[in-house]
N, C-alpha and C positions, 0 to 999 in steps of 0.2 A: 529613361523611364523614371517616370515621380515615385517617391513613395508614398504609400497613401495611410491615412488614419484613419481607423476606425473605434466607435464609440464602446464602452463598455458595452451599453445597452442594443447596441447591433452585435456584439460579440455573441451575448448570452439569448437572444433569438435564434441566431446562425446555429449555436452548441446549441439550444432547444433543440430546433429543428432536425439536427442530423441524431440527438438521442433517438428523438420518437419515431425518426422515419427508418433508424441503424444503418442509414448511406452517409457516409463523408464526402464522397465523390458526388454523388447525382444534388447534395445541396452546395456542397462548394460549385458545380457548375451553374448550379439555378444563383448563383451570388455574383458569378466571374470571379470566383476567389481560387485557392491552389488547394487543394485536398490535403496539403502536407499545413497548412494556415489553420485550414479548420481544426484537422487533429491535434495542433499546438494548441488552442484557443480551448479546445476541450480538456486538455492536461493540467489545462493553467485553472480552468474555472473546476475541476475537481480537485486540486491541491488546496486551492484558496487564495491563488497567489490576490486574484482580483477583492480581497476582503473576506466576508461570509464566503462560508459554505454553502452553495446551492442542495440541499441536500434530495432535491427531484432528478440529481444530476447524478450522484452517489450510488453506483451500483445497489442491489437487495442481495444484502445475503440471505442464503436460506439457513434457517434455524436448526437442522439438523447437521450440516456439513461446518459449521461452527462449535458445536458441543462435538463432533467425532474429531476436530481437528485440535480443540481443548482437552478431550479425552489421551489422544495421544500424546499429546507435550507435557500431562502431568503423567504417562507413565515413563518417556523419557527423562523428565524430572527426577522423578523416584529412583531408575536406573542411575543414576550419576551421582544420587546421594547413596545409592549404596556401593557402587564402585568407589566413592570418595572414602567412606567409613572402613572399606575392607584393607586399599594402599594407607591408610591411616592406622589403621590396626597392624598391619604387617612391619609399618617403621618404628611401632611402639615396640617390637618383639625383637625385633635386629637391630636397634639405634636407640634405645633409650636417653642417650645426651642428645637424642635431633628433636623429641617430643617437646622442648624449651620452644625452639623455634616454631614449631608448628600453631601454637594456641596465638 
């Protein structure tokens, strides 16, 4: 069995095609291609390995599940600079020669 090449610009019709239709399977058969080729071909052409970012290819986030998921990484934030400040506080009290090291 040969192996065979395909063109960038067959690539990114092939990953068109299986975006808009969401079958990898039923266009990799309309191609003769392997379902596991196409899905490659899609990873590669949303990382960018192929150059640009196709950004028709780039999932949509939605705009609210982005601000509640930013919401919670800056309350985690805030939790960890105040458990930083309180272990910080507690070795100022019990170690005053470690307070050197710590700044």
């Amino acid at each position: 069995m040969t192996r065979r090449k395909y063109s960038i610009d067959f690539k990114k019709q092939v990953v068109k095609e299986a975006k808009e239709t969401g079958n990898l399977a039923a266009v990799a058969r309309r191609y003769e291609l392997s379902a596991n080729m196409v899905g490659c071909w899609k990873r590669e052409f949303e990382s960018g390995k192929h150059g640009e970012i196709d950004f028709s290819m780039v999932p949509v986030l939605d705009a609210e599940e982005v601000v509640k998921e930013n919401e919670q990484l800056k309350r985690l934030l805030g939790e960890q600079a105040l458990e930083l400040a309180i272990l910080r506080d507690l070795i100022k009290k019990k170690n005053p020669h470690l307070l050197k090291n710590l700044k």
